[in-house]
C-alpha atoms as a printed R data frame, in Angstrom:
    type eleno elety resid chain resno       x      y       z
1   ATOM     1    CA   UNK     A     1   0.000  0.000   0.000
2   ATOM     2    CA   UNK     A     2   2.923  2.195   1.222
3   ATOM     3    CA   UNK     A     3   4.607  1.538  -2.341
4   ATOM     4    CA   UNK     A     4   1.370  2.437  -4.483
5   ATOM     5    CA   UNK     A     5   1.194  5.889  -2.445
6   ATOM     6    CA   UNK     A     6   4.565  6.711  -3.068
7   ATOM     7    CA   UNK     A     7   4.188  5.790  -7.176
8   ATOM     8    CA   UNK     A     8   1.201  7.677  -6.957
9   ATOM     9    CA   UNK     A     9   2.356 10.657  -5.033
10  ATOM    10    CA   UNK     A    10   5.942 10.703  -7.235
11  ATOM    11    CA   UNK     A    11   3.261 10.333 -10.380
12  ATOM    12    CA   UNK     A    12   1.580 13.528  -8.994
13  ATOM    13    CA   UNK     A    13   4.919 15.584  -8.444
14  ATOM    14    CA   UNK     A    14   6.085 14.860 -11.635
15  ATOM    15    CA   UNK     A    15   2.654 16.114 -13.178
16  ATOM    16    CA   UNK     A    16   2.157 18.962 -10.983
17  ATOM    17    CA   UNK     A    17   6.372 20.330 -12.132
18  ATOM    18    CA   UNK     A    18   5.462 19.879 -15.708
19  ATOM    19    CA   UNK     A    19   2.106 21.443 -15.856
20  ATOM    20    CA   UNK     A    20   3.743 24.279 -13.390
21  ATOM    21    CA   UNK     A    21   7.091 24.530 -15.979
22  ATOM    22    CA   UNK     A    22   4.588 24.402 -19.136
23  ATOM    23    CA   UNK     A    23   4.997 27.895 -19.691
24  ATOM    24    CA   UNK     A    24   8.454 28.376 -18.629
25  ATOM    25    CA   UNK     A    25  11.371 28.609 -21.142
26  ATOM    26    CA   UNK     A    26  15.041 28.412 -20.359
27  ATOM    27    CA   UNK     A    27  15.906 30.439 -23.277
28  ATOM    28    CA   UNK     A    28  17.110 33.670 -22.039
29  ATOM    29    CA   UNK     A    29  15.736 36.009 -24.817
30  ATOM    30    CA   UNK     A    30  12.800 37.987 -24.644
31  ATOM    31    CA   UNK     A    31  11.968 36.709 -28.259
32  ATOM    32    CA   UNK     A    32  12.239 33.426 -28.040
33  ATOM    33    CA   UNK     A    33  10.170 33.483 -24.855
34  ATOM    34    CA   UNK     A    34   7.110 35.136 -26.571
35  ATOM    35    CA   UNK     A    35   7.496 32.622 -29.579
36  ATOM    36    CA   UNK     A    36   7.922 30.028 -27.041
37  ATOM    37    CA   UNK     A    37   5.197 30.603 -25.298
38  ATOM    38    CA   UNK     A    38   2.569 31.868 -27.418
39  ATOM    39    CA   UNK     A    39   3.031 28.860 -29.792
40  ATOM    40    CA   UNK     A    40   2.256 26.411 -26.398
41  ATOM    41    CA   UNK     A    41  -0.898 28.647 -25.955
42  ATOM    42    CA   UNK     A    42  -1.713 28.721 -29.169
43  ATOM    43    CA   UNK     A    43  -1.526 24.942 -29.846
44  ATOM    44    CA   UNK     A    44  -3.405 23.824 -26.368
45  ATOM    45    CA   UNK     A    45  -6.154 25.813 -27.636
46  ATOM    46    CA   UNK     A    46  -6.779 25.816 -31.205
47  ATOM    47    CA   UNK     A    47  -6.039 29.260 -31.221
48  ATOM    48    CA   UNK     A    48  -6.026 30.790 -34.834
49  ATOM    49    CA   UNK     A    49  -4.151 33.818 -34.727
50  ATOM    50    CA   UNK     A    50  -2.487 35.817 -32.541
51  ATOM    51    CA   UNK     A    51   0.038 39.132 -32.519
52  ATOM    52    CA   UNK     A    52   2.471 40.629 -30.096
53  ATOM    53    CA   UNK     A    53   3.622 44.181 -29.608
54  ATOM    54    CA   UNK     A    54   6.543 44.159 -26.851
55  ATOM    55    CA   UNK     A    55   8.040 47.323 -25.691
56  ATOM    56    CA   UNK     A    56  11.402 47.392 -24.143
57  ATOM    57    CA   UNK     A    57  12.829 50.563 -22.609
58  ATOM    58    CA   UNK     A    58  12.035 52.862 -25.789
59  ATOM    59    CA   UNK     A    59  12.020 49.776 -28.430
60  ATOM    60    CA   UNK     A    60   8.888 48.460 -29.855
61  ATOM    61    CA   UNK     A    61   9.005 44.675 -31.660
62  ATOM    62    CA   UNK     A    62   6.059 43.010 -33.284
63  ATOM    63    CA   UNK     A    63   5.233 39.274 -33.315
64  ATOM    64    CA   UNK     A    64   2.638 37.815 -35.624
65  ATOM    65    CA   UNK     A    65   1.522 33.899 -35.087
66  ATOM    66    CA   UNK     A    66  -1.404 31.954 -37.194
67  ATOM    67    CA   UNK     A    67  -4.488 33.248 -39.329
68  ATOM    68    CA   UNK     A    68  -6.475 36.583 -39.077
69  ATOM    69    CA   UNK     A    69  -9.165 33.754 -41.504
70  ATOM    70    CA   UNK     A    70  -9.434 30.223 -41.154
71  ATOM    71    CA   UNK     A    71 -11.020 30.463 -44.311
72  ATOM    72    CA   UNK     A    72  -8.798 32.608 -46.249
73  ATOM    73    CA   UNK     A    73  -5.745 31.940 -44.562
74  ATOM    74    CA   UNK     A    74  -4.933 35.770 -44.207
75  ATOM    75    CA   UNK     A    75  -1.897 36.363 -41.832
76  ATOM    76    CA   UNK     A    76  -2.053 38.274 -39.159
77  ATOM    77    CA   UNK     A    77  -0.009 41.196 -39.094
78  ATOM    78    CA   UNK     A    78   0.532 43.672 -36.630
79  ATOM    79    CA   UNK     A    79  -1.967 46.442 -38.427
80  ATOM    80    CA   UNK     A    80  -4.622 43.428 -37.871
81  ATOM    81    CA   UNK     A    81  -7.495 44.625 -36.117
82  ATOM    82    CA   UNK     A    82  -8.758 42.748 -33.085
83  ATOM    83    CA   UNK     A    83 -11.741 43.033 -30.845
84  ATOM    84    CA   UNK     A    84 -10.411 45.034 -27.654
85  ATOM    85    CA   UNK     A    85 -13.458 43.714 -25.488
86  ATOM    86    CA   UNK     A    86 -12.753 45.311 -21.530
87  ATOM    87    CA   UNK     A    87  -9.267 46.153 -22.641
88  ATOM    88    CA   UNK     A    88 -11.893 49.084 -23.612
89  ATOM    89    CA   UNK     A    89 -11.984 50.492 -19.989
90  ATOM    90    CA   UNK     A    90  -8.529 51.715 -19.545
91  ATOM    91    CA   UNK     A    91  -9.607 53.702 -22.873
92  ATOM    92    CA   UNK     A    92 -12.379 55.271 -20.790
93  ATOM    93    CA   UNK     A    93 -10.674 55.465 -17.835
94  ATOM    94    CA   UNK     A    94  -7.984 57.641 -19.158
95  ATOM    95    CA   UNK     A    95 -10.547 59.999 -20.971
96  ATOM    96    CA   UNK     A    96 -12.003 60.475 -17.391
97  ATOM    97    CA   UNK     A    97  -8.662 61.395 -15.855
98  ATOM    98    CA   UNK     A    98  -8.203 63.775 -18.209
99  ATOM    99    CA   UNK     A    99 -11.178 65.190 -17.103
100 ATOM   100    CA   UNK     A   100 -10.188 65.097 -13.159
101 ATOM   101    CA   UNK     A   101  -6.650 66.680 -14.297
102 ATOM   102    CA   UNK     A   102  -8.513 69.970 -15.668
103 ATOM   103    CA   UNK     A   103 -10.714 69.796 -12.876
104 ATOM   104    CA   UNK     A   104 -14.426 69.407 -14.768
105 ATOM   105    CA   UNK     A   105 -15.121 66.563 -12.864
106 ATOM   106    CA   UNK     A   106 -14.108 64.817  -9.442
107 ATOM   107    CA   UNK     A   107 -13.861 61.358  -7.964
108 ATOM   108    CA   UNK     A   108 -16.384 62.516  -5.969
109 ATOM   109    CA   UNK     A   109 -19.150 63.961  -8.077
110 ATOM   110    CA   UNK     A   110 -22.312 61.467  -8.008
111 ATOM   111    CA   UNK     A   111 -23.293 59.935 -11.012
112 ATOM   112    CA   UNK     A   112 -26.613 61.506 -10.924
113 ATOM   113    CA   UNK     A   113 -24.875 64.888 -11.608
114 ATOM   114    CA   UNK     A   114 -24.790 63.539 -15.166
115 ATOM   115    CA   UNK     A   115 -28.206 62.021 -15.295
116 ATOM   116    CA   UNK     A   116 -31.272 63.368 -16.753
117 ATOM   117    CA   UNK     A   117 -33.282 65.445 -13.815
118 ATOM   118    CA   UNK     A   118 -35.921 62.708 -14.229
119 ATOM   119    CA   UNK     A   119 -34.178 59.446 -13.920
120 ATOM   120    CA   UNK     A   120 -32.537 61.594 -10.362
121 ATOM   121    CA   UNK     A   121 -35.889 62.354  -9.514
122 ATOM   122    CA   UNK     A   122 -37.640 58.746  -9.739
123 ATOM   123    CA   UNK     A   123 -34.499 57.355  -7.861
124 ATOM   124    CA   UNK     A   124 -33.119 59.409  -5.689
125 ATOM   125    CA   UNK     A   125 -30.460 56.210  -4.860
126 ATOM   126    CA   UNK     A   126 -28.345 57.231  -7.706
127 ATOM   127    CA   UNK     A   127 -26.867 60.336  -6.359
128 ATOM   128    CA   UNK     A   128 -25.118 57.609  -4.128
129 ATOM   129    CA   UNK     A   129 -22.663 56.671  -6.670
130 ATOM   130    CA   UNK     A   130 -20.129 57.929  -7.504
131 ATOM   131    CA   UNK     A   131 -17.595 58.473 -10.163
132 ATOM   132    CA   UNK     A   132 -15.069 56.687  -8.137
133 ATOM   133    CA   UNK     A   133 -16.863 53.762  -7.600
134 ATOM   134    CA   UNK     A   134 -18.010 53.584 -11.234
135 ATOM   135    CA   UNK     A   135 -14.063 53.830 -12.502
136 ATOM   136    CA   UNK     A   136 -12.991 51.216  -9.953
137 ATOM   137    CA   UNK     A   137 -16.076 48.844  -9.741
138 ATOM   138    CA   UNK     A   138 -17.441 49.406  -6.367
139 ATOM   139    CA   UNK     A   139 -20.989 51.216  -7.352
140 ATOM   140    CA   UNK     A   140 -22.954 48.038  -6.546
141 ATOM   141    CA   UNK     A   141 -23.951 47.658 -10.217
142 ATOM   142    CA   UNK     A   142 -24.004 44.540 -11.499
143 ATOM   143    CA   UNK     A   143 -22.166 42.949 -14.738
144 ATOM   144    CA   UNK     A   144 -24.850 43.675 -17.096
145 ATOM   145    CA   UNK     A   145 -28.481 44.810 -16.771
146 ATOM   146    CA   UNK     A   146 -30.461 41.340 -15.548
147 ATOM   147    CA   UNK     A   147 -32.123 39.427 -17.802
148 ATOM   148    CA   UNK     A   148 -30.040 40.704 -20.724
149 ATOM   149    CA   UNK     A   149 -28.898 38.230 -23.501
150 ATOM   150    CA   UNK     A   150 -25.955 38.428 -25.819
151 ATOM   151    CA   UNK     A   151 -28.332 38.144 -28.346
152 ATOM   152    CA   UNK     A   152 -29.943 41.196 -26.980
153 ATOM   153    CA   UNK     A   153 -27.048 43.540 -27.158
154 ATOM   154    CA   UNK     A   154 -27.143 45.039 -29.959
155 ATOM   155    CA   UNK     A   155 -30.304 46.348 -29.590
156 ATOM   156    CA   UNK     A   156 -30.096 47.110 -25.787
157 ATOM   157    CA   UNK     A   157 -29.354 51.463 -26.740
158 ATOM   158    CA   UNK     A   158 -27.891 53.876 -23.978
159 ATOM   159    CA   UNK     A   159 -30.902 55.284 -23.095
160 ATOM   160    CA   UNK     A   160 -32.218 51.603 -22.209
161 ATOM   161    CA   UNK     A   161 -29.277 51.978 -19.816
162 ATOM   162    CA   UNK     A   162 -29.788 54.685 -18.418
163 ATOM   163    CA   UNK     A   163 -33.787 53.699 -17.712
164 ATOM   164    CA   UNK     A   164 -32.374 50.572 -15.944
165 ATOM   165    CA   UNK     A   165 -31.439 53.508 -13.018
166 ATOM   166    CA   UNK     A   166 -34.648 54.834 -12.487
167 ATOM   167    CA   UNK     A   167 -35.570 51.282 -10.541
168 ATOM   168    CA   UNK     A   168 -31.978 49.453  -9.450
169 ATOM   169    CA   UNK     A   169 -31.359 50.051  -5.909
170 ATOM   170    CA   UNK     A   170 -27.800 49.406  -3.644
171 ATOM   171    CA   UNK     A   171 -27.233 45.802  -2.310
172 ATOM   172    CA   UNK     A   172 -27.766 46.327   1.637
173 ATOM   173    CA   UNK     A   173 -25.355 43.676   2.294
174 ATOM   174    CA   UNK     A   174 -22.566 46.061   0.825
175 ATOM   175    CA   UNK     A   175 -22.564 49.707   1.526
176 ATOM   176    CA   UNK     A   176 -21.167 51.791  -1.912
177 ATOM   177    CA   UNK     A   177 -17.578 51.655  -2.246
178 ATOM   178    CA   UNK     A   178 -16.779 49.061  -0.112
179 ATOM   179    CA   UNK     A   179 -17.257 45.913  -1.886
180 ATOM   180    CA   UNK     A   180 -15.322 45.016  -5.739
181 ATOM   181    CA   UNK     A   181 -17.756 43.908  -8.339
182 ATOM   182    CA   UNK     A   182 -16.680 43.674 -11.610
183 ATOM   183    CA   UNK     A   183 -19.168 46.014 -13.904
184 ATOM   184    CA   UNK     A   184 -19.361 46.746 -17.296
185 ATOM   185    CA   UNK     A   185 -22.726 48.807 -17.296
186 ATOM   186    CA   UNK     A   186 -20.416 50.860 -14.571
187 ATOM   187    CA   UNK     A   187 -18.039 51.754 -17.352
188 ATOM   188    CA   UNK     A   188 -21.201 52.555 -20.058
189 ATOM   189    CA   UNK     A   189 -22.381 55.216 -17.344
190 ATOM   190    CA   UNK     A   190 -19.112 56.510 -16.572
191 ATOM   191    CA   UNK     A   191 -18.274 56.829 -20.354
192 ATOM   192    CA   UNK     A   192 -22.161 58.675 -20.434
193 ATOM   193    CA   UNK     A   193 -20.909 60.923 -17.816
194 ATOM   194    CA   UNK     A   194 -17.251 61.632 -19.452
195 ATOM   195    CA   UNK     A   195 -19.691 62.883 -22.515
196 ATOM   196    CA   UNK     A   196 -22.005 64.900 -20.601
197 ATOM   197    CA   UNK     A   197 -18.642 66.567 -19.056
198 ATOM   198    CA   UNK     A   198 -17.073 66.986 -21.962
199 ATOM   199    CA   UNK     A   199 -20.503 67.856 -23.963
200 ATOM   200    CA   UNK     A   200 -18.928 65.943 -26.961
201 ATOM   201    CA   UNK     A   201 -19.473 62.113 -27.871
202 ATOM   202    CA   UNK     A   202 -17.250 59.261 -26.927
203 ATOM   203    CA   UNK     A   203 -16.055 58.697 -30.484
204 ATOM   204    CA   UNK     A   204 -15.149 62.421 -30.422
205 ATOM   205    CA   UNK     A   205 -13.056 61.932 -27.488
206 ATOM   206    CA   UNK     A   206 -11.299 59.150 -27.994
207 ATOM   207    CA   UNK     A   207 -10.573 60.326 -31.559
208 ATOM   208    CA   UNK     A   208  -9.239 64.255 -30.241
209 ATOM   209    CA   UNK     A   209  -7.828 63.116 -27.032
210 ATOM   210    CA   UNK     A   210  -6.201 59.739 -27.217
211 ATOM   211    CA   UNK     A   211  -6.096 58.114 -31.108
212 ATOM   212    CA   UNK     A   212  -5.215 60.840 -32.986
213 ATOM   213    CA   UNK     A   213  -2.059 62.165 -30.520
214 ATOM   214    CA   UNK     A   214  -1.070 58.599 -30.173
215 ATOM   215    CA   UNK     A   215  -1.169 57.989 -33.897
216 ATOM   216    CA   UNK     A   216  -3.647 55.669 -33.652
217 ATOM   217    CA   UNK     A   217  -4.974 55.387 -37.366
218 ATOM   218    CA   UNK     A   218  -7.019 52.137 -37.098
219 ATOM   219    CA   UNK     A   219  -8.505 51.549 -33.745
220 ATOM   220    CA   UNK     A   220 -12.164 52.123 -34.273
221 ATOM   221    CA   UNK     A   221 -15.422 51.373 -32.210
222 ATOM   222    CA   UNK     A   222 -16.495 50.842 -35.950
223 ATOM   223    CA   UNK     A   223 -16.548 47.907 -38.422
224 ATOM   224    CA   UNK     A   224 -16.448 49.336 -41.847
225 ATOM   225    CA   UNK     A   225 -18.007 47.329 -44.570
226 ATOM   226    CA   UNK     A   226 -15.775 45.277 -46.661
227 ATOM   227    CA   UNK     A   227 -12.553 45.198 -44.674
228 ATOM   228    CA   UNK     A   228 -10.324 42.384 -44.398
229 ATOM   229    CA   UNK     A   229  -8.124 43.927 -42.269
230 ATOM   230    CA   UNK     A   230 -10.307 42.870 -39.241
231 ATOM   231    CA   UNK     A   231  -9.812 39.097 -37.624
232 ATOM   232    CA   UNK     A   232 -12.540 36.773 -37.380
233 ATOM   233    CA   UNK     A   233 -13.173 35.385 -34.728
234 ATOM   234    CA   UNK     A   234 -13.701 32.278 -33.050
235 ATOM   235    CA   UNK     A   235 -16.064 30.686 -30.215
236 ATOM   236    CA   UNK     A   236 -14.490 27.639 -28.171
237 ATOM   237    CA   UNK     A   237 -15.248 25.044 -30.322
238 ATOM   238    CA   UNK     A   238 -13.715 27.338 -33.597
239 ATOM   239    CA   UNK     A   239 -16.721 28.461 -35.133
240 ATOM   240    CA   UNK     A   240 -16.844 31.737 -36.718
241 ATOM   241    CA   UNK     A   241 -18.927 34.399 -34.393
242 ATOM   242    CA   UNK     A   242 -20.431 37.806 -35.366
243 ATOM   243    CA   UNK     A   243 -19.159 41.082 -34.139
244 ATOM   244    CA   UNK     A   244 -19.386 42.268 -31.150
245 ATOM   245    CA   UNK     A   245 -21.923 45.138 -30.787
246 ATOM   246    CA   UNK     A   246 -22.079 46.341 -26.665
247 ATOM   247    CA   UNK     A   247 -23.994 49.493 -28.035
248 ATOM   248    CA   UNK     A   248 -25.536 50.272 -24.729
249 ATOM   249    CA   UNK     A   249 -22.282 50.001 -22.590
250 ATOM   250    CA   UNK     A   250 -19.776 50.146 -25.701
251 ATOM   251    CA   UNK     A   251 -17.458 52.506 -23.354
252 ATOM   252    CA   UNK     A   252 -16.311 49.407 -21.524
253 ATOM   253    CA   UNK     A   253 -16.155 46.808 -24.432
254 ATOM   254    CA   UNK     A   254 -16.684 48.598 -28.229
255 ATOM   255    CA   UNK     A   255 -13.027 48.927 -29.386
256 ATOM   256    CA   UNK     A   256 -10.622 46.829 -31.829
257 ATOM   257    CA   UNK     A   257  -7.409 47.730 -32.102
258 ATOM   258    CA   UNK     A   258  -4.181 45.924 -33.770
259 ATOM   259    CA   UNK     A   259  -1.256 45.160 -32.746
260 ATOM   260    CA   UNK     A   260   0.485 48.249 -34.297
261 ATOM   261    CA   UNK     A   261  -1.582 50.893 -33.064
262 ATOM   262    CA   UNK     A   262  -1.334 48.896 -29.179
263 ATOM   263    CA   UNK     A   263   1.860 49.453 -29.186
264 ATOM   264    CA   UNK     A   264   1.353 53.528 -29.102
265 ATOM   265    CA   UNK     A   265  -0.870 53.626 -26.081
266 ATOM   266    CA   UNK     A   266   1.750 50.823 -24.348
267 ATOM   267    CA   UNK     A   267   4.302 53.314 -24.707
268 ATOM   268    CA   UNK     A   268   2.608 56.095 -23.881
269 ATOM   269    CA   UNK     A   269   1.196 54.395 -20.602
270 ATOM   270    CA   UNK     A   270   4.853 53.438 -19.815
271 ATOM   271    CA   UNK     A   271   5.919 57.924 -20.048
272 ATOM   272    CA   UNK     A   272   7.221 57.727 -23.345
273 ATOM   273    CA   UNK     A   273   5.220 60.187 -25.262
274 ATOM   274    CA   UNK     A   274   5.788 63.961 -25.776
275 ATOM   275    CA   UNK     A   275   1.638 64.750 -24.608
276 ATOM   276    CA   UNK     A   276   2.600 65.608 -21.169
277 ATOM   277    CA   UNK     A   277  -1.502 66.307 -20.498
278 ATOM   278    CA   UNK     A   278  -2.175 62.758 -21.677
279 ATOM   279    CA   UNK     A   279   0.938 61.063 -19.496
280 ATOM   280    CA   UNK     A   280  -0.477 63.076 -16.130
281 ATOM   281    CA   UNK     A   281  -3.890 61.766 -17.008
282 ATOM   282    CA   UNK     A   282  -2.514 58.143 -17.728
283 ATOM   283    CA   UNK     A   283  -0.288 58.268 -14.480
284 ATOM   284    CA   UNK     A   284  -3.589 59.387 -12.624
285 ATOM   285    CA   UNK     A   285  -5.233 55.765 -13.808
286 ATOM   286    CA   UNK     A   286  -2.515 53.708 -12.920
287 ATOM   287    CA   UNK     A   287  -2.735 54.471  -9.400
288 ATOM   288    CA   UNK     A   288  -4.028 52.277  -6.813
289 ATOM   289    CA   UNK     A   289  -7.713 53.523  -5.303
290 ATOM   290    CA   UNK     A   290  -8.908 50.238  -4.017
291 ATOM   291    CA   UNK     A   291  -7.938 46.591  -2.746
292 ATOM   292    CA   UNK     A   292  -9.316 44.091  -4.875
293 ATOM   293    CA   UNK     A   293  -7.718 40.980  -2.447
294 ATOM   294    CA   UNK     A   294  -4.287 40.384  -0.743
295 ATOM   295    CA   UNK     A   295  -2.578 40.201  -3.687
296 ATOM   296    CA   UNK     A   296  -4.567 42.816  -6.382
297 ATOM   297    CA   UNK     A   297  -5.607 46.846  -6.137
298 ATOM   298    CA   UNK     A   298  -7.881 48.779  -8.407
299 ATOM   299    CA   UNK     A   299  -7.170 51.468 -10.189
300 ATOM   300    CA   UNK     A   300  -8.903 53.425 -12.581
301 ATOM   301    CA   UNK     A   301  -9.564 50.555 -14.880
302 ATOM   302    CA   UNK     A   302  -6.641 49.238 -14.698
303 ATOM   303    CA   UNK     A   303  -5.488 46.127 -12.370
304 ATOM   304    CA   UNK     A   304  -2.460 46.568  -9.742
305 ATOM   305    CA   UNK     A   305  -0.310 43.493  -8.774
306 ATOM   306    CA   UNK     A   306   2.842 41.972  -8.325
307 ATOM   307    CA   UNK     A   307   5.686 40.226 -10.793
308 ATOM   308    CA   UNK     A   308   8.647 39.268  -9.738
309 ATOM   309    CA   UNK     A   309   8.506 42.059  -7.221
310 ATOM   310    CA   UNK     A   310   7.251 44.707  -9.436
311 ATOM   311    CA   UNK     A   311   4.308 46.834  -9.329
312 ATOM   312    CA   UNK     A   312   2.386 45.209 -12.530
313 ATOM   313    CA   UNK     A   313  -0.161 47.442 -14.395
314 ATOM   314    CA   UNK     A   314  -2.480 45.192 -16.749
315 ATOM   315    CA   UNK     A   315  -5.666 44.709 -18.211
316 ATOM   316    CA   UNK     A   316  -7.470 41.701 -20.209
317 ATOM   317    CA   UNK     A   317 -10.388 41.578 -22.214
318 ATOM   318    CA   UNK     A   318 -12.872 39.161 -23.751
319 ATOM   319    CA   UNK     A   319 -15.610 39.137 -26.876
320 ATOM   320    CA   UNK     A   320 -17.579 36.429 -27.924
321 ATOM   321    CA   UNK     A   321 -14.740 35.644 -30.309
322 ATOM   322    CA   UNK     A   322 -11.565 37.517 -28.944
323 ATOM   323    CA   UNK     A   323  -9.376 37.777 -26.606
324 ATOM   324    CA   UNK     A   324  -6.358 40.220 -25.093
325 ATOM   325    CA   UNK     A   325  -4.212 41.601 -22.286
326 ATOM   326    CA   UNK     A   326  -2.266 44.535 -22.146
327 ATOM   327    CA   UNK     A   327   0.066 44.435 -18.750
328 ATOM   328    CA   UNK     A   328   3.234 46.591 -18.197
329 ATOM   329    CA   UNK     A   329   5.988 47.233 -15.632
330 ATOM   330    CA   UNK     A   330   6.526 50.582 -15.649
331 ATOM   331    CA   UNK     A   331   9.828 50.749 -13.453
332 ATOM   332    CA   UNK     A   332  11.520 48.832 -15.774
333 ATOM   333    CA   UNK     A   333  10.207 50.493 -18.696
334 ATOM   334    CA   UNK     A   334   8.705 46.483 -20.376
335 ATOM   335    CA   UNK     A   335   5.205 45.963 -21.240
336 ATOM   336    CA   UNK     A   336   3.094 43.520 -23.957
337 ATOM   337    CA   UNK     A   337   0.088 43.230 -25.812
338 ATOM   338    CA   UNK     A   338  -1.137 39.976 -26.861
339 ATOM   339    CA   UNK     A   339  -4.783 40.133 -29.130
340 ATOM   340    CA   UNK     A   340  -6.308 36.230 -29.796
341 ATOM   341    CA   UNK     A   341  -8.679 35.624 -32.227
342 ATOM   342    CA   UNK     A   342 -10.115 32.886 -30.132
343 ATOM   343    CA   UNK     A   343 -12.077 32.773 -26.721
344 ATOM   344    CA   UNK     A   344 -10.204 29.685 -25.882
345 ATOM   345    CA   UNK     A   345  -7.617 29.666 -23.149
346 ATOM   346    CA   UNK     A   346  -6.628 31.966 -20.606
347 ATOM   347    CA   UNK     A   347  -4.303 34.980 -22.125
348 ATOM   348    CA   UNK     A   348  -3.823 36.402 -18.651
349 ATOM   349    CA   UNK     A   349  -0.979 34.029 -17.361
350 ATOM   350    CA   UNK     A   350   0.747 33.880 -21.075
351 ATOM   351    CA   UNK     A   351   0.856 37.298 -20.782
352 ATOM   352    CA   UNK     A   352   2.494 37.114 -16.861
353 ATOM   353    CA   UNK     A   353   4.775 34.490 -18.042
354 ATOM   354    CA   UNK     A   354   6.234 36.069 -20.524
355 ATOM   355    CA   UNK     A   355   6.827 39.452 -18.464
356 ATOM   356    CA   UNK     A   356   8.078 37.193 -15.334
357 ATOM   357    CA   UNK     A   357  10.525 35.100 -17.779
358 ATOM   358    CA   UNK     A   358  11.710 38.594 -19.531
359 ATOM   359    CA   UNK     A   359  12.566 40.364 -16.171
360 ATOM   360    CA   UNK     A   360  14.340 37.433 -14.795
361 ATOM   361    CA   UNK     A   361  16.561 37.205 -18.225
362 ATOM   362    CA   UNK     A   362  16.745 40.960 -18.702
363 ATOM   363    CA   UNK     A   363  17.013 42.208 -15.122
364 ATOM   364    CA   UNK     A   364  18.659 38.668 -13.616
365 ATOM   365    CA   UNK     A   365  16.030 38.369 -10.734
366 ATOM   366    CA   UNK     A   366  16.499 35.223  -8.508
367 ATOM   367    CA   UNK     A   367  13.677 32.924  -9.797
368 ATOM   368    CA   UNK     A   368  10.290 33.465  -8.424
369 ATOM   369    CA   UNK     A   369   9.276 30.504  -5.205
């Protein structure tokens, strides 16, 4: 019996090191650890395509794996455009601290500063929330309006939204800003507000404020007819899935981006950018404003943890068909993108990986316990 336990517990051990060293590489350079890497994710889950943009201390270098098109067997390129899904937030996050930097709003202002006088006046509750709590998920909202569909989405407007406030009330189990609940209608109202602000729409300021002084030339909340420069993309079992259309909350999940035009707001996120009024603004979001767990802290919708001893700035995002994480360590000037045309697999720790295995081959940290 004694013998069977050990085989059995030496079967384990064995198991447990090579799932654990599965996305570990003992080559020591930063390309050959993406490659390495992405390929294993890639292959475990019948990923189609995916693309890289890695920043290192000034220096930007693209990676392109797989098919934008199963079908047509277009490559993906770093100018391919992806669906952003939550990666989306940060986007509206930073167009609402550029807001707080020229003082036209405040963490503090209530929501229902922004909200028509009649929605205020049928429930008063609103005034509760905050911008804050919006920007770091702690308004009590929930994911999505209940009872809505995927299918429904696309039809499900703004002002639908914003009628879904004249009869939601607080959770009395958790006063406002003091319990984490991850929202995306939070990010459609604090997107409505931004607007309301800025009295121009969210296209406009995304376009005037962040795209156009980045250089961003092809991330779009739009799918223009007849373009193959977007990826298709894929449901779990690899079927081809429609666009994704969050119309009433498309603040916190309406963007695609590529690769290419990633890359800009990496690097300006990480200080290198000449728009000094953008870089305050971006600073402003990367800071921590509430704990998440032992390990995490919010920001303003970005996500605050720990690699190899660094403070990690990062952000993921999913569509029906699409996947991506953006993540960063901004003391030692590093960061990635990685955009999947596939919902399959978990980009989050690819993404870690490869920043943990960079920093211990570019900075020579001890290896982590």
């Amino acid at each position: 019996m004694r013998k069977c336990f050990i085989a059995l517990f030496t079967s384990f051990l064995f198991s447990t090191l090579a799932l654990a060293q599965s996305f570990e590489t003992p080559t020591r350079s930063p390309s050959q650890i993406i490659s390495n890497i992405v390929h294993q994710y890639m292959n475990r889950n019948n990923v189609a395509g995916v693309a890289i943009a890695f920043y290192n201390q000034g220096k930007i270098t693209f990676y392109n794996f797989g098919v934008a098109n199963t079908t047509t067997n277009t490559p993906v390129t770093q100018n391919t455009l992806f669906e952003l899904g939550s990666v989306t937030k940060v986007f509206t996050a930073t167009l609402f601290a550029l807001e707080l930097t020229t003082g036209k709003m405040s963490l503090k202002n209530s929501l229902g500063n922004y909200l028509p006088a009649a929605i205020v006046s049928q429930n008063p509750a609103v005034n509760q929330i905050t911008l804050q709590m919006l920007a770091t998920h702690t308004a009590g909202l929930p994911t999505i309006p209940p009872g809505i569909k995927l299918a429904m989405y696309a039809n499900y407007s703004k002002q639908d939204l914003i009628n879904y406030l004249s009869t939601w009330q607080p959770q009395p189990m958790y006063p406002l800003g003091t319990h984490y609940h991850y929202s995306n209608i939070g990010f459609g109202f604090l997107g409505y507000a931004v607007e309301q602000a800025a009295h121009q729409s969210y296209a406009q300021l995304l376009q005037q404020y962040i795209l156009q002084p980045l250089a961003m030339t092809t991330t779009t909340l739009n799918l223009p007819n007849g373009s193959n420069s977007f990826a298709q993309g894929y449901d779990g079992q690899g079927t081809p899935v429609p666009p994704w259309t969050p119309v009433g909350w498309i603040e916190a999940g309406g963007l695609r981006s590529s690769a290419a035009d990633m890359a800009q707001f990496l690097r300006a996120n990480l200080g290198d950018t000449q728009n000094k009024v953008l870089h305050q603004a971006m600073q402003l979001a990367q800071q921590p404003y509430f704990p998440i767990n032992a390990t995490a802290q919010q920001g303003l919708g970005w996500e605050i943890n720990q690699i190899n001893g660094y403070t990690a700035i990062s952000k993921g995002g999913a569509t029906n068909g699409f996947k991506c994480f953006i993540a960063m360590i901004p003391s030692q000037q590093i960061g990635i993108v990685m955009l999947a045309n596939n919902v399959n697999g978990k980009v989050k720790p690819a993404v870690k990986t490869m920043l943990r295995n960079i920093t211990r081959s570019l900075i020579s940290i001890p290896m982590e316990s």
